[in-house]
C-alpha positions in Angstrom: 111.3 -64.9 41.2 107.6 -63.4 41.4 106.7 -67.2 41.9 108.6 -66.8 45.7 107.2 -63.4 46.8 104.4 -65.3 49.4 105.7 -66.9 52.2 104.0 -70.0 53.4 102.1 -69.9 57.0 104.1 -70.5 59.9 103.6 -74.5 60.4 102.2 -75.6 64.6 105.6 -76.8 66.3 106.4 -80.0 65.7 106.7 -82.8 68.9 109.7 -84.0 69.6 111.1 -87.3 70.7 110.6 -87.7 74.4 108.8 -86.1 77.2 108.6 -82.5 75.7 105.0 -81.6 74.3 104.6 -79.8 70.7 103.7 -76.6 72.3 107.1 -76.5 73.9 109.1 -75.7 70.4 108.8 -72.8 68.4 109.5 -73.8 64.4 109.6 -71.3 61.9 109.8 -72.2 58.3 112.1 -71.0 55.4 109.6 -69.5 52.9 108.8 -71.4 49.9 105.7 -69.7 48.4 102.1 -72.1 48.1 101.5 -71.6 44.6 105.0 -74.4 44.2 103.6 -76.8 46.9 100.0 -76.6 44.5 101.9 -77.6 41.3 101.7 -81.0 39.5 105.3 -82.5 39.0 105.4 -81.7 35.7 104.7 -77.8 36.3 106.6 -78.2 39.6 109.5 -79.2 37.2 109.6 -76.6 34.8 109.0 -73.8 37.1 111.9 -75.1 39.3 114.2 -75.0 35.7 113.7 -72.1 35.1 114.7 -70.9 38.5 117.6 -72.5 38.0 118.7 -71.6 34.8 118.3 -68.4 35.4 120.9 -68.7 38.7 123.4 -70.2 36.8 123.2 -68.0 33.3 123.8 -65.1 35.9 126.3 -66.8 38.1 123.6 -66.0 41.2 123.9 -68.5 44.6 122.4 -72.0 45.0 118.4 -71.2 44.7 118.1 -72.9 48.6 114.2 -71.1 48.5 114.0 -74.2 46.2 116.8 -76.4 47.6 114.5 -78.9 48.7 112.2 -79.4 45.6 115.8 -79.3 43.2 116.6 -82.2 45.7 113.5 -84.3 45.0 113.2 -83.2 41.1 116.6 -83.4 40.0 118.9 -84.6 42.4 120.5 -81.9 42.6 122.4 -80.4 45.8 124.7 -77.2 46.8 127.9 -79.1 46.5 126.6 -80.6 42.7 125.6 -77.0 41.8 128.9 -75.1 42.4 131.2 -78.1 41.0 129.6 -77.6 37.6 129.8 -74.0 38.3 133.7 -74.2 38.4 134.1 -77.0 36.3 132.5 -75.2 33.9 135.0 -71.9 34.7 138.3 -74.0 34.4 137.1 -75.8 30.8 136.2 -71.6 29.7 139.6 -70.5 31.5 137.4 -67.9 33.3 139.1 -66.2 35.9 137.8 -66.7 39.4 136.8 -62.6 39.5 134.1 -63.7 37.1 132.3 -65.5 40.7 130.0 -62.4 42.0 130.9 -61.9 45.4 128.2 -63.7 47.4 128.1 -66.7 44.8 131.8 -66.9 45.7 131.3 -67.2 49.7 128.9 -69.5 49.2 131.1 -71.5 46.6 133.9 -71.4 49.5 131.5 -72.4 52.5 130.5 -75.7 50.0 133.7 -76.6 48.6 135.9 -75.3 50.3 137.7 -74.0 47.3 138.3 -70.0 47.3 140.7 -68.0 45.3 144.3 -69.3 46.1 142.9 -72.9 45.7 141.4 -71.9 42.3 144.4 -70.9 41.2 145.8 -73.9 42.1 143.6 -76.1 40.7 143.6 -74.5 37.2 147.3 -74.3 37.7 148.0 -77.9 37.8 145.2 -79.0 35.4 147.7 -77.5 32.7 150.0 -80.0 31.0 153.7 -79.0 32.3 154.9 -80.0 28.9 154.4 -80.9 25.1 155.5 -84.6 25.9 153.1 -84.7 29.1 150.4 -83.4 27.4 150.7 -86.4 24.6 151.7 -89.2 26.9 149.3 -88.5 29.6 145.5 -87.9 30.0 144.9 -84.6 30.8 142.8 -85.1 34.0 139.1 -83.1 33.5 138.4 -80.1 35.7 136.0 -81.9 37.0 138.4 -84.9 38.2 140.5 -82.0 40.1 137.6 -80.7 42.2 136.0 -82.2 45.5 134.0 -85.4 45.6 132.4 -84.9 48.8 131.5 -81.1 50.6 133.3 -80.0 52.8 132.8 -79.5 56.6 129.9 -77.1 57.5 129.0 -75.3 60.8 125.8 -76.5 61.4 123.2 -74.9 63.7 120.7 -76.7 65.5 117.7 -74.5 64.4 117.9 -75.2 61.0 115.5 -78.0 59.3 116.5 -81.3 58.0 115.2 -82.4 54.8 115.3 -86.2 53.7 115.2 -87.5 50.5 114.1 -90.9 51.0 114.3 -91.9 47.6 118.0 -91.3 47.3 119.0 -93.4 50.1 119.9 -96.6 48.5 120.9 -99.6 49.8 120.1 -99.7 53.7 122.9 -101.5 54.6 125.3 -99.3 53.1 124.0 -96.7 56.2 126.2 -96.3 58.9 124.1 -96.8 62.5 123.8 -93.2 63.6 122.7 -92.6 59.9 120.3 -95.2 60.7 118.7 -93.8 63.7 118.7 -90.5 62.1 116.6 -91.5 59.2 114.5 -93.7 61.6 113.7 -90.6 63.5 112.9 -88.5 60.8 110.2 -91.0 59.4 108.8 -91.1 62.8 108.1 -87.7 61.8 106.6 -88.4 58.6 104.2 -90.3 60.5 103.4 -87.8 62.8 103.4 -84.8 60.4 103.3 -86.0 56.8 106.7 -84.4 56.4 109.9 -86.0 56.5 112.1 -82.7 58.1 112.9 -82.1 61.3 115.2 -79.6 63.1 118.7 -80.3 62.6 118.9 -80.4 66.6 116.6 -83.4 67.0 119.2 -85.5 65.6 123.0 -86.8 66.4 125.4 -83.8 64.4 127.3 -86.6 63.3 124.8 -88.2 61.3 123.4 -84.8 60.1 126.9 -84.3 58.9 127.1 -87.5 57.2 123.9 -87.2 55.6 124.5 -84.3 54.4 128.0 -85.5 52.7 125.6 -88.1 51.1 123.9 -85.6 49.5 120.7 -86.9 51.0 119.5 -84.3 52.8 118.8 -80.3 52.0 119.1 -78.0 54.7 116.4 -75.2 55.5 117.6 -72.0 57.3 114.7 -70.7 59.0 114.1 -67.2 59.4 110.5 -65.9 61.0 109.3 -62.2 60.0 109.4 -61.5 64.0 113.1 -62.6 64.5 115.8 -60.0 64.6 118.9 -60.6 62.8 121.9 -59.6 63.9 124.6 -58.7 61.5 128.4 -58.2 62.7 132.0 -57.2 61.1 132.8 -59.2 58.0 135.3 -61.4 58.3 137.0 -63.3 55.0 134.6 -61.3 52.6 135.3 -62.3 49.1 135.9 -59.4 47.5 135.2 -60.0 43.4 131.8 -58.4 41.6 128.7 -57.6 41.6 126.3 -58.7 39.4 123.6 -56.6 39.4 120.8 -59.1 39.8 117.5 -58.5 42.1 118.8 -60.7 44.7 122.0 -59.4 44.7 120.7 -55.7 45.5 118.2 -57.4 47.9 121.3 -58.2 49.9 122.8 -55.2 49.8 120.2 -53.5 50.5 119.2 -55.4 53.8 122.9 -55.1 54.9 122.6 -51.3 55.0 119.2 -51.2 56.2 119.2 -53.9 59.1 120.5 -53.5 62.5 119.9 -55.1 66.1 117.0 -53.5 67.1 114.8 -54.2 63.8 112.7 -57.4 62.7 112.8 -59.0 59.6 109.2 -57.6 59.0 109.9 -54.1 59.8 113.2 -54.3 57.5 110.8 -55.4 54.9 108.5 -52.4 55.4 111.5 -50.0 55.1 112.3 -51.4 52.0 109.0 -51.8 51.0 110.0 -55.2 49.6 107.9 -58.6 50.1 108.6 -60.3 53.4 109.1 -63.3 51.9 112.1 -62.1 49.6 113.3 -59.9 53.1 113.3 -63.8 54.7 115.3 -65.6 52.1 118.0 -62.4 52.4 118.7 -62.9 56.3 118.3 -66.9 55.8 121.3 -67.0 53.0 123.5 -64.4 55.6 123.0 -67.1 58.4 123.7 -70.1 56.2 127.0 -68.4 55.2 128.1 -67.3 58.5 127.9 -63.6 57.8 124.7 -63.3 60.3 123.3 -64.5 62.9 119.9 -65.1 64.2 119.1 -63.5 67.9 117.5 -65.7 70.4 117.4 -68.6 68.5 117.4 -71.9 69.9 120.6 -73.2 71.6 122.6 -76.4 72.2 121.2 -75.8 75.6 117.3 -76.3 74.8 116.3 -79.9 76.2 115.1 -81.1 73.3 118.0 -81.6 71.3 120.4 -84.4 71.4 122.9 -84.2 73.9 126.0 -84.7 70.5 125.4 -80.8 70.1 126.2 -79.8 73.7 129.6 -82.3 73.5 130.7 -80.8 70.5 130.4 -77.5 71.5 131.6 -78.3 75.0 135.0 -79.8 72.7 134.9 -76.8 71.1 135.4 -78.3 67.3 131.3 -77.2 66.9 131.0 -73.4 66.0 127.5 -72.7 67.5 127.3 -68.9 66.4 129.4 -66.6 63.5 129.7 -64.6 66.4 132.8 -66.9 67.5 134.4 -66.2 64.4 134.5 -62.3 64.8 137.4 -60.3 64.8 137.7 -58.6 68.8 140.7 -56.0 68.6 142.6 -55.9 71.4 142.6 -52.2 73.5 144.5 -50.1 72.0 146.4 -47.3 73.9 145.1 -44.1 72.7 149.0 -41.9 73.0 149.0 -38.8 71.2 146.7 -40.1 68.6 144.3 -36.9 70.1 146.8 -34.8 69.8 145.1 -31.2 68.7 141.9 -31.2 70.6 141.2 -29.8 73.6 141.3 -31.9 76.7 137.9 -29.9 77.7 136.6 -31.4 74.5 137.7 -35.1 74.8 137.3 -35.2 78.7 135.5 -38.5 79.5 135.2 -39.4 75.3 135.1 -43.5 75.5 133.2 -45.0 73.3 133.7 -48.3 75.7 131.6 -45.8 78.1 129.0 -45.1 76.2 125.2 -46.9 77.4 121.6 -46.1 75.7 119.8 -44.6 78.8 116.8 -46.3 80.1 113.7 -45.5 77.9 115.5 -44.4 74.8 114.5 -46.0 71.9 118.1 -47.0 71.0 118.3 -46.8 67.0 115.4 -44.7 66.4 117.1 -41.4 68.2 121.1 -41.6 66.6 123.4 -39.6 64.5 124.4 -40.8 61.4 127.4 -40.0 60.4 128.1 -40.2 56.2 131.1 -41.0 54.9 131.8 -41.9 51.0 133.8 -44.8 49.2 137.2 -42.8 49.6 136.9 -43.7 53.5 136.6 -46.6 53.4 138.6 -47.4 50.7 141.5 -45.5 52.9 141.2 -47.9 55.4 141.5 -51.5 53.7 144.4 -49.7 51.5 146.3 -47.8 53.9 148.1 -51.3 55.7 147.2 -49.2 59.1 146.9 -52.8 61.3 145.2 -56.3 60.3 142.4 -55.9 63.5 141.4 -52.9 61.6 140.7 -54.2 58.0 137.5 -56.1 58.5 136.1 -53.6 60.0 137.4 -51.6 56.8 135.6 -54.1 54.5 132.4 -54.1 56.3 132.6 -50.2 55.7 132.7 -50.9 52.0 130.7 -53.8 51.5 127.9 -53.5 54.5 127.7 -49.7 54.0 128.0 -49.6 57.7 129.3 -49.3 60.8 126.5 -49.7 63.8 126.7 -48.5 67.5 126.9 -51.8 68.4 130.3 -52.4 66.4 131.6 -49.2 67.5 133.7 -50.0 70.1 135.7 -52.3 68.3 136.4 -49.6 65.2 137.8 -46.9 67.8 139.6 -49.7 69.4 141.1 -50.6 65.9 141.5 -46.7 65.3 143.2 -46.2 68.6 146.3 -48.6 67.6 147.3 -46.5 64.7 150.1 -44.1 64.5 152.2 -42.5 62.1 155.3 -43.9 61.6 157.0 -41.4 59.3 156.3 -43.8 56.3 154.9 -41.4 53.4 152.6 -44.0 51.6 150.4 -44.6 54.8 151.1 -41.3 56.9 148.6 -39.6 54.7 145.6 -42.7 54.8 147.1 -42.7 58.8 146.2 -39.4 59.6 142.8 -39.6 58.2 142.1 -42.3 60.5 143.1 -40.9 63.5 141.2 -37.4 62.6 138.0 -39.9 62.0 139.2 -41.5 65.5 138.9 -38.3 67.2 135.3 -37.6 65.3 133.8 -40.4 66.9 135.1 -40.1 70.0 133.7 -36.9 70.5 130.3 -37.7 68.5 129.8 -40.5 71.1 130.8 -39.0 74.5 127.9 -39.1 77.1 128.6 -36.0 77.9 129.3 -34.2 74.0 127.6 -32.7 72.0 125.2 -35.3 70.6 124.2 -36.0 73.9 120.7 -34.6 74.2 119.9 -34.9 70.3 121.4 -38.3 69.7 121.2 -39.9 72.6 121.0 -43.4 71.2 124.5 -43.2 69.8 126.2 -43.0 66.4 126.1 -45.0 63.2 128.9 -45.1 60.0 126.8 -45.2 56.5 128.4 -45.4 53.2 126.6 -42.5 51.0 126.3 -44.7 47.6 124.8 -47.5 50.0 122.1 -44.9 51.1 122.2 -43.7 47.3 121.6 -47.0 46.1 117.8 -47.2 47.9 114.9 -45.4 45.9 114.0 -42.1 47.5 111.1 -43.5 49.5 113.0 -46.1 51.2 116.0 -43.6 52.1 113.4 -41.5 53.6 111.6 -44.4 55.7 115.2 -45.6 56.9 116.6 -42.3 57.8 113.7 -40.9 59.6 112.9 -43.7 61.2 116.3 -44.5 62.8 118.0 -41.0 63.3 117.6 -37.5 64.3 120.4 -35.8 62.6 122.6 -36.6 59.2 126.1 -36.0 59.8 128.6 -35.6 56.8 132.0 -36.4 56.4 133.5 -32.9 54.8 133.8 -33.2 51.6 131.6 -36.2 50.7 132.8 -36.8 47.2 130.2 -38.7 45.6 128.3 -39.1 42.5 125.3 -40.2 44.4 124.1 -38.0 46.9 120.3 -37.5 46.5 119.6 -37.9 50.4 120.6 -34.1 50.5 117.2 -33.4 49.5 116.1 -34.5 52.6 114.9 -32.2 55.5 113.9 -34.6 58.2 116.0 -35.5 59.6 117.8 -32.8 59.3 121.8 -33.0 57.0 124.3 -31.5 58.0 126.6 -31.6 54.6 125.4 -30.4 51.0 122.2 -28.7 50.8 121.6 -30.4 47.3 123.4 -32.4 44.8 124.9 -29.6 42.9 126.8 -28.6 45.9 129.2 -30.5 45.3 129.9 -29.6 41.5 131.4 -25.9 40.4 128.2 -24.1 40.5 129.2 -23.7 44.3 132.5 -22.3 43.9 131.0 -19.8 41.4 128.0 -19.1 44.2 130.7 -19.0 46.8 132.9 -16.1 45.0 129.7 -14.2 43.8 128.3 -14.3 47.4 131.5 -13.3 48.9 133.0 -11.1 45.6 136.3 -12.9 46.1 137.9 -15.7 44.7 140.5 -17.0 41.9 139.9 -16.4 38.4 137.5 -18.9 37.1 135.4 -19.4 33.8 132.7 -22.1 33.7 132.0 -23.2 30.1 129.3 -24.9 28.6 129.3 -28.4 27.1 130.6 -28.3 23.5 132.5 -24.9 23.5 135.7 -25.2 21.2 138.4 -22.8 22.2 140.9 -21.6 19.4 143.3 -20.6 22.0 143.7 -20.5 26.1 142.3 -17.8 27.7 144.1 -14.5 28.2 142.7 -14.7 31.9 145.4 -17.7 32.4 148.1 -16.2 30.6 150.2 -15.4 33.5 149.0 -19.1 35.2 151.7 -22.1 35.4 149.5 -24.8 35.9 145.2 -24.8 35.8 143.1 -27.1 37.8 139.8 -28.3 35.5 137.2 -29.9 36.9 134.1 -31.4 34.7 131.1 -29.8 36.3 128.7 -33.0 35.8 131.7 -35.2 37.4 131.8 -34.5 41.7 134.5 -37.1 41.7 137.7 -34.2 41.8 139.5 -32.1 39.8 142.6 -32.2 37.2 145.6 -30.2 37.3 147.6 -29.5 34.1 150.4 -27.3 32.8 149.3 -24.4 30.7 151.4 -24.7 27.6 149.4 -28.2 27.3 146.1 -27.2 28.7 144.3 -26.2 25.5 143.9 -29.4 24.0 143.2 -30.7 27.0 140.3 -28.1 27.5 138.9 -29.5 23.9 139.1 -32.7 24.6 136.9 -32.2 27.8 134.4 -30.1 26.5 133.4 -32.8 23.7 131.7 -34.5 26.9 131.4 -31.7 30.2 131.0 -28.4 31.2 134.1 -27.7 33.1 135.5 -25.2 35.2 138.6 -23.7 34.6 140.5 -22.2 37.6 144.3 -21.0 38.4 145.7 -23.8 40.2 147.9 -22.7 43.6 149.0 -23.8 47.0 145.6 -24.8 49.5 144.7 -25.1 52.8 142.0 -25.8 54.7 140.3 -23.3 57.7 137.3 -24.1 60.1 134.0 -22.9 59.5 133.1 -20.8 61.4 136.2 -19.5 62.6 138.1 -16.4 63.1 139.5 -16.2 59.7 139.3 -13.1 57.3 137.5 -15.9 54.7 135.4 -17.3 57.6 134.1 -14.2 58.9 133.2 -13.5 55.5 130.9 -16.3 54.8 129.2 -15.9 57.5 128.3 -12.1 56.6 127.3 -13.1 53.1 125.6 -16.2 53.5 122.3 -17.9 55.8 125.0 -20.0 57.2 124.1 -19.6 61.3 124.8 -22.5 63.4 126.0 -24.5 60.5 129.8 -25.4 60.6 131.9 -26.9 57.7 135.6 -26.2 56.3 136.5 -23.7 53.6 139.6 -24.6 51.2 141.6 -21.6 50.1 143.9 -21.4 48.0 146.5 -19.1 47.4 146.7 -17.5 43.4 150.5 -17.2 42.4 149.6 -14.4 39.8 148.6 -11.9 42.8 150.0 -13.5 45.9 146.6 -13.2 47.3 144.8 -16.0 49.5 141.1 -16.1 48.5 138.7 -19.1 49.1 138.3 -21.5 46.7 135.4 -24.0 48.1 133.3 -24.6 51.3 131.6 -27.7 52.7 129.4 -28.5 55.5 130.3 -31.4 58.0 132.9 -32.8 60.0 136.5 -32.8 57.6 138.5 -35.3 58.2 142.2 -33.4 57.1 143.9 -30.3 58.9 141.2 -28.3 60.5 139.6 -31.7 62.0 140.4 -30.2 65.6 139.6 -26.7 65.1 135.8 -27.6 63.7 136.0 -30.2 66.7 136.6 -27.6 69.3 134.2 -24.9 67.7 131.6 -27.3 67.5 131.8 -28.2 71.2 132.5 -24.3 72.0 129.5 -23.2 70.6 127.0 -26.3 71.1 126.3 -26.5 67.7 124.9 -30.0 67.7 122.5 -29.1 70.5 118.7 -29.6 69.7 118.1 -26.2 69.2 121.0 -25.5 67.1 120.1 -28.7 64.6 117.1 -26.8 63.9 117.9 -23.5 63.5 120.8 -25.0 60.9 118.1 -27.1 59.4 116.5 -23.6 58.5 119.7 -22.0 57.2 120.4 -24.9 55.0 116.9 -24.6 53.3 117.3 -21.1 52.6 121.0 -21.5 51.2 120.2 -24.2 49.1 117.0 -21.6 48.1 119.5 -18.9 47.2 122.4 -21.5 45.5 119.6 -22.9 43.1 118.2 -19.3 42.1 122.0 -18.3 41.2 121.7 -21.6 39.1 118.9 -20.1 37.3 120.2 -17.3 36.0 123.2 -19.0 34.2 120.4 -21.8 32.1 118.4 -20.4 29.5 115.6 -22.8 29.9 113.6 -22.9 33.0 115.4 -24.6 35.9 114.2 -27.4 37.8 116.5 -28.8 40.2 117.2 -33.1 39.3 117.5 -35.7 41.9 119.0 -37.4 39.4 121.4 -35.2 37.4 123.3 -32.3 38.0 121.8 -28.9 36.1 124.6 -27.8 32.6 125.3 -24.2 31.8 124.0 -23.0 28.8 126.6 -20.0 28.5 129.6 -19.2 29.4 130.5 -16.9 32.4 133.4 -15.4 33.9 134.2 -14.8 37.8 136.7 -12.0 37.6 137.0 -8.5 39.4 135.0 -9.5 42.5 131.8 -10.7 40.2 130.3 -13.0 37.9 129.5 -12.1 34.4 129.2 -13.4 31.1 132.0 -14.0 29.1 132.6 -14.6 25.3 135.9 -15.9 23.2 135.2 -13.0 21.0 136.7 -11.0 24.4 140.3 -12.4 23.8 
C-alpha cells in the first residue's frame, strides 16, 4: 500500500445549498494519495487490482482508501465485495473463524450476516436428503445471501460519492433520489466533483442510494481531529491475520486516547499520517469510534430529515449510543481486607484532572497481561462487565476516561461460593480494590499521577517496536505500574527507565535465573538444579529422591511451570531438555507474603538485596522433605491474589508511590537488575549480553543446595 502513504491536501469547504457561505463548513477529506488521482485509466486500473487482490487473497476489509475509484473502475461496492467473500467461503466449506476479526465486523455492519446467521446459511444450503438433493436444484451460496445491504448508521459528516454512470434509467428514481442526485450535480458544477457531505442531503435518499449501489461513502478523518475510542461492544472475536493494516489497527487502538490527534498518534507510531487517517476512518465507519466535535444533526446546513430522524430516535447519530453504561453497583464487602484509612474517600466516580494538568501526559499505567483479561470474559462474573473484558483483550486498554464504568462493573461482583468462578471472582475484586486506591484523590498517586490511571495489556505494548513504546510511555505517563506476576513472553518495556517500572527489572526476571539469584542472594531456598539445553539424564537426581512430586519449569518459557510425579519425572525431564533449559525444583504447599513486610523471608530480602522503596510479593513455599518454609520467587508490583491488601496497606503506610519514593525505587531497580545480570554471567561461558529479544541459556549445569549455588555434574550421583 506504499501507493496510499500521501494524503491529499485538505480541499476549501464546499458551499452549501442556501444562505450559508463556503467559509462557514469545515470539510476534511478521506486520504486518497495524488499519485492515483495522476494515473491514466489504464494505470489507474491496474494499480487499483492489485489493491484488491491483494485484500481478498488475505481476507483483509473492503479497500474504502479506494472505495470510490473501485466504484467507477469496476463497479464494485462493499456489499458486492463481502458477498463474493462468503459465497466464496460456503462453496470451500470454510468455517466462518477463517474471517479475521475486523474483516468480520465489517462483513456484519454490510450484510448483516455474522456468525449464527453463517451457520445458518451454510446449514440450510445442504441437501436434507439423497432424494432432495436429486429432485431439487441445490440453491448456489450465492442465491442464499442478501440482495440488497443492509441498514447502515449513517453520519452526516461523511462524503457522498455518485456514480453517475451507474444510474440508469431516470425514471426508475424515486423523487427524493431525484433531488439528491440533482443536488449533488449542482455540486459538480460548482466544484468539478460530484460528492458532497452526506448531511446536505435527505437520509432517506442517501440510504436508498446507497442500497443502489450508486454511491461510495467517504469517512473523513483530518490529522487535527481527535478520535475518541470507547468500550467494544459485539467485537467479533475470530483471528488475526497478521497483515500491515491489521497491526496498524491494533496498534492505534493501544496508542490513541482522548486527549491525542490523529497527527500526534501518527508521530508516536512513527507511521505516515495518511495510513494513521485510513485507521481511525475504518473505526468510525464501523461504529467502534467516534470522531470528537464533529459536525452534528444540529449544524444549519444540513437537511432538516437528520434532526427528525434522530428526534424519532430510529437514527443513531454517535457509537457512543450504543455503549454499554453499567448500572452502580453497591460496593458490600467487596473491600473487605483493607484498611478503611486506606480506602477512605476511594471513588473513582470522584475522581477530576485538576485544573492545569496535562491530563494523559502525567498518569500511571497500570500493566496487566493476557491472563487478566482473559479472567474476566471467562469467569461469567456479570454480562455489564464483559465488554469491558473484551476491550481489555482486544484494545489493550482500559483509559481513565472508561474507568468509572470498569469499577462500576467490578463493584457488582461477589463470590457466590461457586468453585469455577470464586477463583476468576476474587481476582476481580482484588484488581477492584487496586484501582480504587490507585485513583483516590487523595492516595497515593496523587501527587505523581495526578492525571489518573490507565489499564494496558503488556503484549499490546510488546507488540510496538522499542522506539515507539518509548515515545508512547514517556509521553503519556510518569510511572509503570505492574500487575504481580506479569506472566508474559513479551516484556521488553522493562528495559525502560523513564518512566520509571515498577515490575521486572529486565526480561529474564521472569524466567528461573531469578529464583536462582533470589536463593543465592538470600542463601535460602528449595533444592533446585538448572540444566542446560540438551543434557540427557540416565537417572533422576539423588537431590529429589526423597521428593513426591517436582515442579519444572522451561527457563526460555515465562508462561508457568509443570508439576509431575517423581516416579514419572525422568522421561519427562528428557523430553524437555531436547528443546529448554529447565529448572528442576521440589514441588510443596505455597503462599504468597507482602513485600516489604514483617516476615522472616521479607526482612530478609530486604537485607540482601538494593530493594528500598520498592514493594512486590514473594511466594514461598514450603519443602515436604524438611518441613521448612523458604522462598521460592519474588515480584515487583501490585499482586492481584492473597497479599493484595497487605501490599495495599504498606504501600499507603509507607508512601511508596510518592514522587520521591518512585525515584529512589527507579535507582534500586537499575542496580538490582545490575547485580541479577552479573549473576547471569557467571553461569554462560561466552560473554553475556543481555537480549531484548530472547532470554540468556545456561551453558552448565548448577546446583542451589546447602545455602549456595554451585556447579553440579551427573557424574556426582
Amino acid at each position: 500500500m506504499d501507493e496510499l502513504r500521501t494524503p491529499s491536501p485538505r480541499p476549501q469547504s464546499r458551499p452549501s445549498i442556501g444562505e450559508q457561505s463556503p467559509a462557514t463548513s469545515r470539510q476534511v477529506r478521506s486520504p486518497t494519495s495524488p499519485a492515483l488521482e495522476s494515473l491514466d485509466r489504464d494505470s489507474l486500473l491496474a494499480r487499483v487490482n492489485k489493491i484488491l487482490g491483494e485484500h481478498r487473497r488475505k481476507l483483509m476489509p473492503f479497500p474504502y482508501m479506494v472505495g470510490r475509484q473501485l466504484l467507477a473502475l469496476k463497479g464494485l461496492t462493499p456489499f458486492l465485495y463481502y458477498t463474493e467473500m462468503l459465497a466464496e467461503m460456503m462453496e470451500k466449506h470454510m468455517p466462518y473463524d477463517t474471517l479475521p476479526n475486523f474483516t468480520a465486523i465489517d462483513a456484519q455492519r454490510v450484510l448483516g450476516i455474522g456468525r449464527n446467521e453463517f451457520i445458518d446459511l451454510v446449514t440450510r444450503s445442504k441437501p436434507k436428503s439423497l432424494q432432495s438433493f436429486f429432485k431439487l436444484r441445490r440453491a448456489s451460496a450465492r442465491d442464499s445471501l442478501p440482495r440488497t445491504p443492509c441498514k447502515i448508521p449513517l453520519q452526516p459528516w461523511w462524503i457522498v460519492w455518485l456514480d453517475a454512470a451507474r444510474l440508469g434509467d431516470p425514471d426508475s428514481l424515486e423523487e427524493d433520489e431525484r433531488l439528491a442526485v440533482d443536488k449533488m450535480r449542482y455540486f459538480e458544477e460548482l466544484r468539478g466533483e460530484t460528492s458532497v457531505e452526506a448531511g446536505i442531503l435527505d437520509p432517506v435518499a442517501v440510504e436508498k442510494l446507497y442500497r443502489r449501489g450508486v454511491i461510495a461513502l467517504e469517512v473523513p478523518v483530518a490529522p487535527d481531529d481527535i478520535v475518541h475510542i470507547p468500550p467494544l461492544e459485539e467485537f467479533i472475536m475470530n483471528r488475526t491475520s497478521g497483515d500491515d493494516f491489521e497491526k496498524l489497527l491494533y496498534n492505534v487502538f493501544v496508542t490513541a486516547d482522548e486527549h491525542t490527534s490523529v497527527q500526534e498518534v501518527s508521530g508516536i507510531l512513527g507511521a505516515d499520517v495518511g495510513l494513521v487517517q485510513q485507521a481511525f476512518s475504518f473505526y468510525c465507519r464501523v461504529g467502534i469510534a467516534m470522531r470528537k466535535r464533529a459536525p452534528t444533526v444540529d449544524d444549519p446546513r444540513y437537511h432538516r430529515g437528520w434532526r427528525e430522524k434522530s428526534q424519532r430516535g430510529n437514527w443513531e447519530t454517535t457509537p457512543e449510543k450504543t455503549r454499554r453504561r453499567t448500572g452502580s453497583g453497591n460496593e458490600g464487602d467487596a473491600d473487605e481486607g483493607v484498611d478503611a484509612s486506606v480506602l477512605a474517600g476511594m471513588d473513582a466516580s470522584s475522581v477530576d484532572l485538576p485544573a492545569g494538568s496535562s491530563g494523559c501526559r502525567s498518569r500511571c499505567a497500570f500493566l496487566f497481561d493476557a491472563g487478566l483479561a482473559a479472567t474476566l470474559m471467562m469467569g461469567n462474573l456479570g454480562a455489564g462487565l464483559k465488554s469491558l473484558a473484551v476491550t481489555l483483550f482486544e484494545v489493550g486498554k482500559i483509559s481513565m476516561e472508561q474507568m468509572n464504568d470498569f469499577c462500576e462493573g467490578l463493584s457488582s461482583i461477589r463470590v457466590d461460593g461457586e468453585s469455577e468462578i470464586e477463583e476468576y471472582a476474587r481476582q476481580a475484586m482484588a484488581l477492584h480494590r487496586v484501582l480504587k486506591m490507585l485513583l483516590s484523590g487523595s492516595g497515593p498517586l496523587a501527587k505523581s499521577a495526578p492525571g489518573g490511571v490507565d489499564m494496558l495489556r503488556c503484549e499490546s505494548i510488546a507488540g510496538l517496536d522499542e522506539e515507539t513504546r518509548r515515545r508512547l510511555l514517556c509521553r503519556n505517563y510518569n510511572v509503570v505500574i505492574c500487575a504481580a506476576p506479569v506472566v508474559a513472553a513479551e516484556c521488553q518495556w522493562q528495559h525502560m527507565s523513564i518512566p520509571p517500572v515498577i515490575g521486572p527489572p529486565v526480561p529474564e526476571w521472569l524466567s528461573g535465573w531469578s529464583r536462582m539469584f533470589l536463593y543465592a542472594a538470600l542463601k535460602d531456598g528449595p533444592v533446585s538444579l538448572l540444566l542446560p539445553r540438551g543434557t540427557r539424564l540416565s537417572r533422576l537426581p539423588s537431590l529429589f529422591s526423597k521428593c513426591a512430586k517436582l515442579e519444572i519449569m522451561a527457563v526460555d518459557d515465562v508462561t508457568g511451570a509443570n508439576t509431575v510425579s517423581s516416579n514419572v519425572a525422568l522421561p519427562v525431564l528428557n523430553n524437555m531438555l531436547v528443546q529448554h533449559a529447565i529448572l528442576v525444583q521440589e514441588d510443596g504447599e505455597t503462599a504468597q507474603e507482602a513485600f516489604p513486610g514483617s516476615s522472616p523471608v521479607a526482612a530478609a530480602i530486604e537485607d540482601a538485596l538494593p530493594v528500598h522503596r520498592l514493594f512486590g510479593v514473594v511466594r514461598t513455599r514450603v519443602c515436604t522433605s524438611t518441613g521448612r518454609r523458604v522462598p521460592l520467587e519474588l515480584h515487583f508490583g501490585i499482586p492481584l491474589g492473597s497479599a493484595t491488601d497487605d501490599v495495599l496497606n504498606r504501600v499507603h503506610e509507607d508512601g511508596l508511590l510518592e514522587p520521591d519514593s518512585i525515584d529512589s525505587s527507579s535507582e534500586s531497580m537499575r542496580r538490582l537488575a545490575l547485580d541479577f545480570l552479573l549473576f547471569i554471567e557467571k553461569h554462560v561461558e561466552r560473554p553475556y549480553r543481555p537480549s531484548r529479544s530472547s532470554i540468556s541459556l545456561p551453558t552448565a549445569a548448577v546446583v542451589f543446595t546447602g545455602g549456595s549455588v554451585r556447579p553440579w555434574s551427573p557424574f556426582e550421583e
